[in-house]
Residue frames relative to the residue before (quaternion, step in Angstrom):
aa qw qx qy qz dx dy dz
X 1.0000 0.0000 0.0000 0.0000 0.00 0.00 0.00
X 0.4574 -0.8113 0.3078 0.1944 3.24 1.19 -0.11
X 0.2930 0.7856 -0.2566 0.4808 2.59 1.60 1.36
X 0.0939 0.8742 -0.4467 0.1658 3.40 1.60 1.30
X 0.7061 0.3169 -0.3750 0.5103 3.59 -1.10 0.34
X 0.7641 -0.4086 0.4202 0.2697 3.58 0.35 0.01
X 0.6635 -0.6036 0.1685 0.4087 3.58 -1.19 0.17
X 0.6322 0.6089 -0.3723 0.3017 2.92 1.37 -0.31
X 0.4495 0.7498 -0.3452 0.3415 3.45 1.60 -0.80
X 0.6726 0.5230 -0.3923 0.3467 3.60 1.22 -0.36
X 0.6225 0.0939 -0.3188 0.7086 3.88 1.24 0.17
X 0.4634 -0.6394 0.6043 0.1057 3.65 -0.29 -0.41
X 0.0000 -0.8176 0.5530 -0.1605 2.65 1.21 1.74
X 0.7483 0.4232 -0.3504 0.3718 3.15 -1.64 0.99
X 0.5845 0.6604 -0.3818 0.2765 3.05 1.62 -0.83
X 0.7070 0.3673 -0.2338 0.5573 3.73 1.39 -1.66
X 0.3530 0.8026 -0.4809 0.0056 3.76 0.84 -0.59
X 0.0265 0.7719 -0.6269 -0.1026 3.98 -0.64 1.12
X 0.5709 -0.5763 0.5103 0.2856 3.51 -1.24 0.99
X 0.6697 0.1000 -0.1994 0.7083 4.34 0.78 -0.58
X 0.4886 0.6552 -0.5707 -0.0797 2.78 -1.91 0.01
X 0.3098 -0.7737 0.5149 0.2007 3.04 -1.06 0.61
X 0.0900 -0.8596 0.5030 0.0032 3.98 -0.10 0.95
X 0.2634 -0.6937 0.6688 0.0453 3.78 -1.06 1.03
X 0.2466 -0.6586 0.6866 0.1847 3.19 -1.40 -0.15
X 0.1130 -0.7745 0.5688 0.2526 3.83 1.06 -0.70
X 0.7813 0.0197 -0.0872 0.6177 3.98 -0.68 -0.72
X 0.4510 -0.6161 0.5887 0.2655 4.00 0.25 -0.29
X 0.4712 0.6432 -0.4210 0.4325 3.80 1.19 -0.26
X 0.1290 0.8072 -0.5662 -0.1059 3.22 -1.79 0.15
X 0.3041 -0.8521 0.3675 0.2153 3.49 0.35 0.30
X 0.3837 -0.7998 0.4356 0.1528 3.34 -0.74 1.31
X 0.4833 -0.6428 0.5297 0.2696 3.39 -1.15 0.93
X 0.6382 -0.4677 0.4267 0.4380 3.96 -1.22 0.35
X 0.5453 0.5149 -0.4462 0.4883 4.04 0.64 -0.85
X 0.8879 0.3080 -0.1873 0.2857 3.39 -0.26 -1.25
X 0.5362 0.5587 -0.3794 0.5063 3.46 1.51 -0.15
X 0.5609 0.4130 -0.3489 0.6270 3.78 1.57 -0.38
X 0.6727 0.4533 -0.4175 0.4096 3.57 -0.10 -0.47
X 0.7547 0.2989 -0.2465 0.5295 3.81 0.54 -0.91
X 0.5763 0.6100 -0.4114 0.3557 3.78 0.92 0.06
X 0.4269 0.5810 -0.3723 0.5845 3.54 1.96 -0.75
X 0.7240 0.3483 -0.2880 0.5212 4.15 0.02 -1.35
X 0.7094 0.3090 -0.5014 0.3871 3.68 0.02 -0.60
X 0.5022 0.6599 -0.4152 0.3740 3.82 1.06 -0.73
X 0.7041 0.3695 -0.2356 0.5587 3.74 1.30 -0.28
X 0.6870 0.4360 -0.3772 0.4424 3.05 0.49 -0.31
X 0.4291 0.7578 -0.2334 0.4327 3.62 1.21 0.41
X 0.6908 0.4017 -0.0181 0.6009 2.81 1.69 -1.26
X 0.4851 0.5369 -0.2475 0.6443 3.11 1.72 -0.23
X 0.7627 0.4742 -0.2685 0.3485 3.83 0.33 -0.27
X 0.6133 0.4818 -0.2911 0.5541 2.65 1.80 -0.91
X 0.6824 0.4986 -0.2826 0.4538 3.79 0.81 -0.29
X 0.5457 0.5946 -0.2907 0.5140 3.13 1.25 -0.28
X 0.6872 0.5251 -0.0908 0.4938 3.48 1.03 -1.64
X 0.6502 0.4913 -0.3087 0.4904 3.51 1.40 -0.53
X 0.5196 -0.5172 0.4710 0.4906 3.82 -1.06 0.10
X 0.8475 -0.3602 0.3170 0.2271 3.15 -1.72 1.06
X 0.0676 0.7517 -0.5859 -0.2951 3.86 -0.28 -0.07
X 0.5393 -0.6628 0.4892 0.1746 3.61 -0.79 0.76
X 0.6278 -0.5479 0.4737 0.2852 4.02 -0.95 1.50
X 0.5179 -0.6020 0.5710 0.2081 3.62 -0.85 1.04
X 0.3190 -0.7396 0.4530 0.3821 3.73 -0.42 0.87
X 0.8133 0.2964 -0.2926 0.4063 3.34 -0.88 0.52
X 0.1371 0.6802 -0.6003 0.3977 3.54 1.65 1.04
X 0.6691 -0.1897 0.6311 0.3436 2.98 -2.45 -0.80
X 0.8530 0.4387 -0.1558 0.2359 3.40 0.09 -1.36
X 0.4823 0.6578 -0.2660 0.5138 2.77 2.14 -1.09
X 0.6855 0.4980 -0.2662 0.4596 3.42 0.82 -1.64
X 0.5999 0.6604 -0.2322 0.3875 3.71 1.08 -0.70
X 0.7684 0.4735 -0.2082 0.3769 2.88 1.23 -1.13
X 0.5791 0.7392 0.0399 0.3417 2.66 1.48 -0.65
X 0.5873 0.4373 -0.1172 0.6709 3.02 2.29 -1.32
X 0.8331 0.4172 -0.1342 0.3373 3.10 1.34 -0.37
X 0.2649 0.7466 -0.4634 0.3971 3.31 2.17 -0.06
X 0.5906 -0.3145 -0.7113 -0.2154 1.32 -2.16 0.93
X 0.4606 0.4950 -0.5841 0.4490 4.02 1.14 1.13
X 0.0492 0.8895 -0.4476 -0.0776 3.34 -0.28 1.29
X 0.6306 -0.6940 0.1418 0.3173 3.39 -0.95 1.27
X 0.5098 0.5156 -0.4439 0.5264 3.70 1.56 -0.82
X 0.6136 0.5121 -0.4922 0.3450 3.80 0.26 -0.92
X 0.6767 0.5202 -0.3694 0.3674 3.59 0.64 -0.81
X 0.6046 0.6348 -0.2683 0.3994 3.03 0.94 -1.42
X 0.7313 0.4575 -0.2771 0.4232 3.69 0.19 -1.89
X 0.7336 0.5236 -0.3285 0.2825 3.64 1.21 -0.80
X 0.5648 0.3930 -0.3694 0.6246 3.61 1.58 -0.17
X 0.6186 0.3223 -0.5460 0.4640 3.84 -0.22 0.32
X 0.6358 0.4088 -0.5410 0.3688 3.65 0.65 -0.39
X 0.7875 0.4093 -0.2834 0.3632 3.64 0.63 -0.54
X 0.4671 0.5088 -0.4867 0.5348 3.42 1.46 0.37
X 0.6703 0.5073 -0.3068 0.4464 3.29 0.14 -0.78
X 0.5229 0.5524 -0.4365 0.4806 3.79 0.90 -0.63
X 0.8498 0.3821 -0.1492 0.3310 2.91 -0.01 -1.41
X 0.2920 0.7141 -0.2838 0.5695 3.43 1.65 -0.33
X 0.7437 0.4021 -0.0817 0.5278 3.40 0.19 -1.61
X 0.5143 0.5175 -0.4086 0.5484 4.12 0.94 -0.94
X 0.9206 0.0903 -0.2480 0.2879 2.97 -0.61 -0.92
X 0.3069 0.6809 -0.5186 0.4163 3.86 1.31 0.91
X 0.7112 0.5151 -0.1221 0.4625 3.14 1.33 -1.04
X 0.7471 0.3633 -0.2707 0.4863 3.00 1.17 -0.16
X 0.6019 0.3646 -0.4350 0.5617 3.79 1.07 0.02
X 0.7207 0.3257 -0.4385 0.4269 3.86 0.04 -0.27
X 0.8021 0.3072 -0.4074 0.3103 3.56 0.71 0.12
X 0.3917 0.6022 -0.2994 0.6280 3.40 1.79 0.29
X 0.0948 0.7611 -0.5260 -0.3676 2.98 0.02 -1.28
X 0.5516 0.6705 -0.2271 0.4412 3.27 1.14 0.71
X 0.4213 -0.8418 0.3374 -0.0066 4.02 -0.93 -0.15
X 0.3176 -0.8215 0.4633 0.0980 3.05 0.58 1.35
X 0.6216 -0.6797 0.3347 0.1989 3.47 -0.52 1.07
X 0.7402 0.0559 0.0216 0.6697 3.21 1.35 -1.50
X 0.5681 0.4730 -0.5121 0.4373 3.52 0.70 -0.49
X 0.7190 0.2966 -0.4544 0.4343 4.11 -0.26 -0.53
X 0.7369 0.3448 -0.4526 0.3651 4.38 0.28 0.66
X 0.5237 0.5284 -0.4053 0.5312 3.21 1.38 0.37
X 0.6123 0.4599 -0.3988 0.5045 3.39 1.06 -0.07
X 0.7860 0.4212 -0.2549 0.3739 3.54 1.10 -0.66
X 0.5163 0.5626 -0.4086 0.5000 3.12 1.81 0.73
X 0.5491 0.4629 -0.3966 0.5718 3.38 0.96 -0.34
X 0.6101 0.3087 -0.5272 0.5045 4.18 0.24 -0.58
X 0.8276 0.3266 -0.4263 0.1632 3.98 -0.15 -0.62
X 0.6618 0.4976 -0.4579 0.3235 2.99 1.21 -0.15
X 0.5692 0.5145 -0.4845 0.4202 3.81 0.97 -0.28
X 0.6289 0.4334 -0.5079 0.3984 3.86 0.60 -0.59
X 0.6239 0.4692 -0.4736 0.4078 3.83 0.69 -0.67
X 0.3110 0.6844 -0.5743 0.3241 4.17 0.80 -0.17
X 0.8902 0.2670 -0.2311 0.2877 2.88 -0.45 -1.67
X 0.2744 0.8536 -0.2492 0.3660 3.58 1.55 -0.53
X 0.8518 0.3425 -0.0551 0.3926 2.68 0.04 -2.04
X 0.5026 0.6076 -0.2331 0.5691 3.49 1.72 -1.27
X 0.8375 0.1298 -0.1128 0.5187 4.24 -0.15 -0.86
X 0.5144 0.6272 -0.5328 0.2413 3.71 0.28 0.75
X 0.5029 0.6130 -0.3859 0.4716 3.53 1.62 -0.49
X 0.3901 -0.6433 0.6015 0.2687 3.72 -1.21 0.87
X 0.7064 0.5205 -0.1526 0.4547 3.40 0.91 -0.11
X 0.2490 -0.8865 0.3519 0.1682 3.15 -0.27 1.43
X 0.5648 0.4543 -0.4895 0.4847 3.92 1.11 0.27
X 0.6374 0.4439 -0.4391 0.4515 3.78 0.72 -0.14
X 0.5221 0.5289 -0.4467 0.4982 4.01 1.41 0.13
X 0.7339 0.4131 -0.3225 0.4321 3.48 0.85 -1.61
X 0.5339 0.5776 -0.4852 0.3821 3.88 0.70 -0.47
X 0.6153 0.5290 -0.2997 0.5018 3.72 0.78 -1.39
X 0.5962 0.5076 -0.4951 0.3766 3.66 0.46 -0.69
X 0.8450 0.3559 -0.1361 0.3752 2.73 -0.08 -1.93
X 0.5135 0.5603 -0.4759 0.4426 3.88 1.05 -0.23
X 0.6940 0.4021 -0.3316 0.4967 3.88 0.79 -0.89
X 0.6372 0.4885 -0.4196 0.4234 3.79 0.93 -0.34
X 0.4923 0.6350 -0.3368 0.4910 3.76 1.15 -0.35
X 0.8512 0.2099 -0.2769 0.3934 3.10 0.71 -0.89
X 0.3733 0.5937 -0.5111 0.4969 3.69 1.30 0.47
X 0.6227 0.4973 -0.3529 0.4903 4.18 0.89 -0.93
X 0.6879 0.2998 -0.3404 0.5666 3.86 0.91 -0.32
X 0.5629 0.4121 -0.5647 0.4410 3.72 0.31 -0.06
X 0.7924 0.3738 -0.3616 0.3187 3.59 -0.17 -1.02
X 0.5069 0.6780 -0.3668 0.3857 3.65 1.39 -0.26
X 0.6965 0.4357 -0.2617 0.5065 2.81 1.40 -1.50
X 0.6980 0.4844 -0.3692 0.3765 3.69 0.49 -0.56
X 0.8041 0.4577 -0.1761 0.3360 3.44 1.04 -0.76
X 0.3002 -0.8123 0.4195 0.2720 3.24 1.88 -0.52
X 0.2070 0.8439 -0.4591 0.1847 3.33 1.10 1.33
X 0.6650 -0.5985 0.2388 0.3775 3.40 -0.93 0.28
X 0.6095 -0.6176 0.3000 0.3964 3.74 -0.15 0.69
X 0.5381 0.6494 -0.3227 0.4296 3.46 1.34 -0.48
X 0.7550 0.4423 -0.2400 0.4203 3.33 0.70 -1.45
X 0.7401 0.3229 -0.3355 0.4853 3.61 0.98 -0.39
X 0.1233 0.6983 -0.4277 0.5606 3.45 1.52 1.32
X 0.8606 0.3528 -0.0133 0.3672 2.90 -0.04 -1.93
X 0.5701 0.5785 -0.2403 0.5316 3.25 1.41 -0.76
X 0.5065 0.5463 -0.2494 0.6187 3.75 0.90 -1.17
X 0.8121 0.2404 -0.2843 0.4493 4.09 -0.46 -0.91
X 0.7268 0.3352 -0.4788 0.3607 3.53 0.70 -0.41
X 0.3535 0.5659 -0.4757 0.5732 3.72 0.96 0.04
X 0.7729 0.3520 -0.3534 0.3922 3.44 -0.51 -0.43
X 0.6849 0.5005 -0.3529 0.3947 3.41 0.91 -0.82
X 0.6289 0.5198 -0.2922 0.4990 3.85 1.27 -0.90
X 0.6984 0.2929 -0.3538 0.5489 3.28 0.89 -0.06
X 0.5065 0.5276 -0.5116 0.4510 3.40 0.95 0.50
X 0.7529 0.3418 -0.2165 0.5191 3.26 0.58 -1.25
X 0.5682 0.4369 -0.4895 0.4966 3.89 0.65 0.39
X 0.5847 -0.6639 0.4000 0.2395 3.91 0.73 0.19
X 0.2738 0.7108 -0.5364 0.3635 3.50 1.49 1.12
X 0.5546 -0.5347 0.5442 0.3320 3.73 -1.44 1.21
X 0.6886 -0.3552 0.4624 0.4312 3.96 -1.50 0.41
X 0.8324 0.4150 -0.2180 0.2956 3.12 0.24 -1.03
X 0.6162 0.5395 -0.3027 0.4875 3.25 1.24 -0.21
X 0.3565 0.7786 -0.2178 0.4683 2.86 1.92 -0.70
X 0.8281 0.2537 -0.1706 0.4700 3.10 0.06 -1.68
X 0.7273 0.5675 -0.2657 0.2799 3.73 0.79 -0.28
X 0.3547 0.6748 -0.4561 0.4590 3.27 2.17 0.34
X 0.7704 0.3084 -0.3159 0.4599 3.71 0.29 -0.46
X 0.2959 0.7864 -0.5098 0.1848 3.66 0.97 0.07
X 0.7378 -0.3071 0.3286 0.5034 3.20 -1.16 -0.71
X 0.3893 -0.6910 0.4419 0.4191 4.25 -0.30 0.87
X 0.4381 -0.6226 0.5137 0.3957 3.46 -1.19 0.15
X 0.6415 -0.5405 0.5015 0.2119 2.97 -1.66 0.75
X 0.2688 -0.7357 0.4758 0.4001 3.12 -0.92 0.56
X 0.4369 0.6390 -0.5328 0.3420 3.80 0.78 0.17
X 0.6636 0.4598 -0.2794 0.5198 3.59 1.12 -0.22
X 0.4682 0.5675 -0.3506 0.5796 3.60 1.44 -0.72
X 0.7568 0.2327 -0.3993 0.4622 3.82 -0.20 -0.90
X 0.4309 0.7170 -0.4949 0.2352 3.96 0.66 -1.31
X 0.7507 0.3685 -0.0829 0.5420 3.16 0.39 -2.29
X 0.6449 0.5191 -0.4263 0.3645 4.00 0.17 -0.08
X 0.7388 0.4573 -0.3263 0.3723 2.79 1.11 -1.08
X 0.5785 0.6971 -0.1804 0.3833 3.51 1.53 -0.34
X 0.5302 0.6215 -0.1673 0.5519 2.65 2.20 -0.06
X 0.7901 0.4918 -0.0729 0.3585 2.93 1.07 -1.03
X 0.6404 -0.6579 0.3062 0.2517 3.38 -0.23 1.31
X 0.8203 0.2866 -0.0531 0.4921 3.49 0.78 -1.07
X 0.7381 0.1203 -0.2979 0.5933 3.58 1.44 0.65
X 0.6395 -0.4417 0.5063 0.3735 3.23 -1.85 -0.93
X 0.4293 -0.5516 0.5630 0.4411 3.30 -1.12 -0.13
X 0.5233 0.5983 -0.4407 0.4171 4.03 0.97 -0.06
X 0.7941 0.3298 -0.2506 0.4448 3.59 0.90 -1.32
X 0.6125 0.5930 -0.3496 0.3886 3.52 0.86 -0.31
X 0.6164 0.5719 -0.1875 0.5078 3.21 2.14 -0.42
X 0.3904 0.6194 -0.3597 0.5784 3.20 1.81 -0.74
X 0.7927 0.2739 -0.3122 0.4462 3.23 -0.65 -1.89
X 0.8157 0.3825 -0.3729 0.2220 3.12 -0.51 -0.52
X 0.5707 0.4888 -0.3808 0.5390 3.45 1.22 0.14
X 0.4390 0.6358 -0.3456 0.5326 3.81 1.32 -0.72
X 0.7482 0.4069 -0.2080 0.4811 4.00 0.37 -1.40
X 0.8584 0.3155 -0.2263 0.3352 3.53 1.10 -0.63
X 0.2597 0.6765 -0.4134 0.5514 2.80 1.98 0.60
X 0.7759 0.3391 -0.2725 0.4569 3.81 0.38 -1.16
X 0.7641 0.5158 -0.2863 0.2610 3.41 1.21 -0.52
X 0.5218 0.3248 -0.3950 0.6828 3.05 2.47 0.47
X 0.5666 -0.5898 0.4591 0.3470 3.50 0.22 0.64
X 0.4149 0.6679 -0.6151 0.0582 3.60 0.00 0.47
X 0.6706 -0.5470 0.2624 0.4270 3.26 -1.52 0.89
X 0.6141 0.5996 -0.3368 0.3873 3.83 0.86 -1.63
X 0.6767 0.4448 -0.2861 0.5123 4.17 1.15 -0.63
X 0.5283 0.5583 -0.3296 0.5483 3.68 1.02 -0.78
X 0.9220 0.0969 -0.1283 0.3523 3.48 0.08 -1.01
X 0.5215 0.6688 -0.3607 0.3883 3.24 1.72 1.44
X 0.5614 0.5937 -0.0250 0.5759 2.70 1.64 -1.91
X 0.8569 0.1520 -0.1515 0.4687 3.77 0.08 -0.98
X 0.4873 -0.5391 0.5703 0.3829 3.56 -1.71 0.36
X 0.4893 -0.6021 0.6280 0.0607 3.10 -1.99 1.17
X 0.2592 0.6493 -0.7128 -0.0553 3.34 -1.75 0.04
X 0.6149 -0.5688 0.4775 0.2653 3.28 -1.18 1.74
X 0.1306 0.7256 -0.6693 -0.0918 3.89 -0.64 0.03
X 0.8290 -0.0770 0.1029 0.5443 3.92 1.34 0.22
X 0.3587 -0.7037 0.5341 0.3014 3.19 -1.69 -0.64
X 0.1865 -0.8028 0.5170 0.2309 3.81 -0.12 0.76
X 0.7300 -0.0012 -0.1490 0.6670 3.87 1.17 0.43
X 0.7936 -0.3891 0.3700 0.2860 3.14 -1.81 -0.55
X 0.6033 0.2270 -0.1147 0.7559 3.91 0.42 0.64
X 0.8725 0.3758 -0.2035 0.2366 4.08 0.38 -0.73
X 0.1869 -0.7540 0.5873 0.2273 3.81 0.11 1.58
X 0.3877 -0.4035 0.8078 0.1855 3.06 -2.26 0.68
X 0.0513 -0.7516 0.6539 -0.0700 4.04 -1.41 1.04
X 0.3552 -0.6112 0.6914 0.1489 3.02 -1.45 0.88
X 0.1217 0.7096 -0.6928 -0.0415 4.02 -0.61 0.27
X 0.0786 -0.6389 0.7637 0.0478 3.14 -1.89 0.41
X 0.7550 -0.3158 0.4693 0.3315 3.35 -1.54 -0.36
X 0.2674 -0.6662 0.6929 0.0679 3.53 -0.63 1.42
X 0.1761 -0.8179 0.5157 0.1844 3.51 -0.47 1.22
X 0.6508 0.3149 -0.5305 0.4425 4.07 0.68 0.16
X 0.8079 0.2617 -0.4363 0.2973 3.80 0.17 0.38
X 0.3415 0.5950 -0.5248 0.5038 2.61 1.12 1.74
X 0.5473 0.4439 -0.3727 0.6037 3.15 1.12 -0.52
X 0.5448 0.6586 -0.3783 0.3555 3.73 0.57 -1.05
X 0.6787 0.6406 -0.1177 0.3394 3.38 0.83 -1.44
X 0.6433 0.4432 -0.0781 0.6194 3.23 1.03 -2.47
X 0.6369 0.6096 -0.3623 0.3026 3.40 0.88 -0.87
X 0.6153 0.5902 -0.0948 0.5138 3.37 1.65 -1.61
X 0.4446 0.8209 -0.0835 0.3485 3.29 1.08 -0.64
X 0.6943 0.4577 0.0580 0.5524 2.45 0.36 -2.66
X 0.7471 0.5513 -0.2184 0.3003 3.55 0.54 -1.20
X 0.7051 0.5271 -0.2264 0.4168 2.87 1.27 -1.12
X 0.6236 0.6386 -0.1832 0.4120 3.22 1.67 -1.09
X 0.6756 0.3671 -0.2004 0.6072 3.40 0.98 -1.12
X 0.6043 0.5102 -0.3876 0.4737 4.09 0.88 0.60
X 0.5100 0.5237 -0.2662 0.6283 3.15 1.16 -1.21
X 0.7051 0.4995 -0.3471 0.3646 4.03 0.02 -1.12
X 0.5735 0.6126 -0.3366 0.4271 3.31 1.04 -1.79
X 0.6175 0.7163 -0.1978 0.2577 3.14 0.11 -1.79
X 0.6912 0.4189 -0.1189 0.5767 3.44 0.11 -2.19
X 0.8382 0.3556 -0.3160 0.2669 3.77 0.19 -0.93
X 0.5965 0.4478 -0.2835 0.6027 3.63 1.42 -0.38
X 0.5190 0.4411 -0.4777 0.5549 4.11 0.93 0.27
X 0.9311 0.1371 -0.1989 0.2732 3.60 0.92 -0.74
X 0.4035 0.6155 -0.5611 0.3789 2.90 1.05 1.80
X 0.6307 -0.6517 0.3064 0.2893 3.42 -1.21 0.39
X 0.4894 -0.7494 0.3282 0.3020 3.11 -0.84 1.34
X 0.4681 -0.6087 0.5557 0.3186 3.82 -0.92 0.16
């Protein structure tokens, strides 16, 4: 892919990097050059096909697949269900921000990489869930990522300590009765995995990157999507418009339109891996 020097070589961090500043965006707009409206028109040209498959009912693991057998070790948290649900929400968002350069034609500084963190990290989900050749190191991953959905909604809902009790033992029991060692056992309610470790290990999966660059971008997108200064004054192009003190530039930034592409580009990859994947787990084995 041509992606020498490493992960960073893909923006060249460090390259614009100012110790003060103070950076605006004014309208938040940017306007895309002809290269980059062709370059993302190829990826959005997939991600089309993706919508329509997405938009369609579910097709169901081939009995006697991987997945089938998955699903199965893992009912009544089944693994395609997990799976179909991050590609549906990569692919959304995929599809957001299709919707938002051909009908703009333009680019929201931070709002169009915060969308392209949320497509890579759900496509790296399903990854991260069917890359083990082994099917108790898949069912553990299930039910470890379903644990942590039982502590988000706890945390959000202020349920009663019981129910996320109850939630905890019945997890334990599917991975009992799927044939996980104690010890794997005891590590389904552990501490949830990160998704910085979710994309890491996806990307390592994935044919067409690293687990470094898939870690990059996706830290790069969530940098802009908490505004931090070190992503602001990597990720986007600059223009000096002054000094609001001594030592402290005042910036204009927009959208850097090839690591945007770079991004949609990263994306794409992850998606159309994450797809591959799910569909050759859920055909039947010979």
């Amino acid at each position: 892919m041509g992606c020498s020097g490493g992960a960073q070589g893909w923006l060249g961090l460090g390259r614009r990097r100012r110790q003060c500043a103070v950076a605006r965006s004014e309208n938040g707009m940017h306007e895309l050059d002809d290269e980059t409206k062709r370059r993302l028109g190829e990826i959005f040209a997939v991600v089309e096909l993706w919508q329509r498959r997405v938009s369609d009912v579910a097709t169901r693991p081939e009995a006697g697949s991987s997945l089938a057998g998955d699903d199965a070790a893992t009912d009544p948290y089944q693994m395609s269900h997990s799976a179909h649900l991050a590609m549906a929400s990569a692919v959304d968002h995929l599809n957001a921000l299709q919707s938002l350069v051909r009908g703009a034609q333009a680019v929201h500084p931070y709002a169009s990489f915060t969308i392209l963190r949320a497509a890579i990290e759900n496509a790296s989900v399903p990854l991260w869930l069917l890359a083990p050749a082994g099917r108790q190191e898949r069912v553990l991953r299930r039910l470890r990522l379903q644990w942590g959905d039982a502590q988000d909604f706890h945390n959000v809902t202020g349920g009663a300590p019981d129910d996320l009790a109850s939630r905890k033992a019945k997890l334990q029991e599917v991975g009992r009765e799927a044939g996980l060692s104690q010890d794997a056992i005891a590590t389904i309610a552990a501490r949830p995995v990160a998704y910085s470790t979710i994309v890491q290990i996806a990307g390592e999966a994935n044919p067409d990157l690293t687990g470094d660059m898939a870690l990059f971008c996706w830290r790069s997108c969530s940098g802009m999507a908490h505004a931090k200064p070190w992503a602001t004054l990597s990720v986007l192009e600059q223009e000096q418009i002054g000094e609001v003190a001594a030592g402290v530039l005042d910036l204009r930034v927009t959208a850097s339109d090839s690591n945007l592409v770079t991004m949609a580009l990263a994306g794409m990859l992850m998606t159309n891996a994450a797809w591959g994947l799910i569909d050759d787990r859920a055909k039947r084995l010979i």
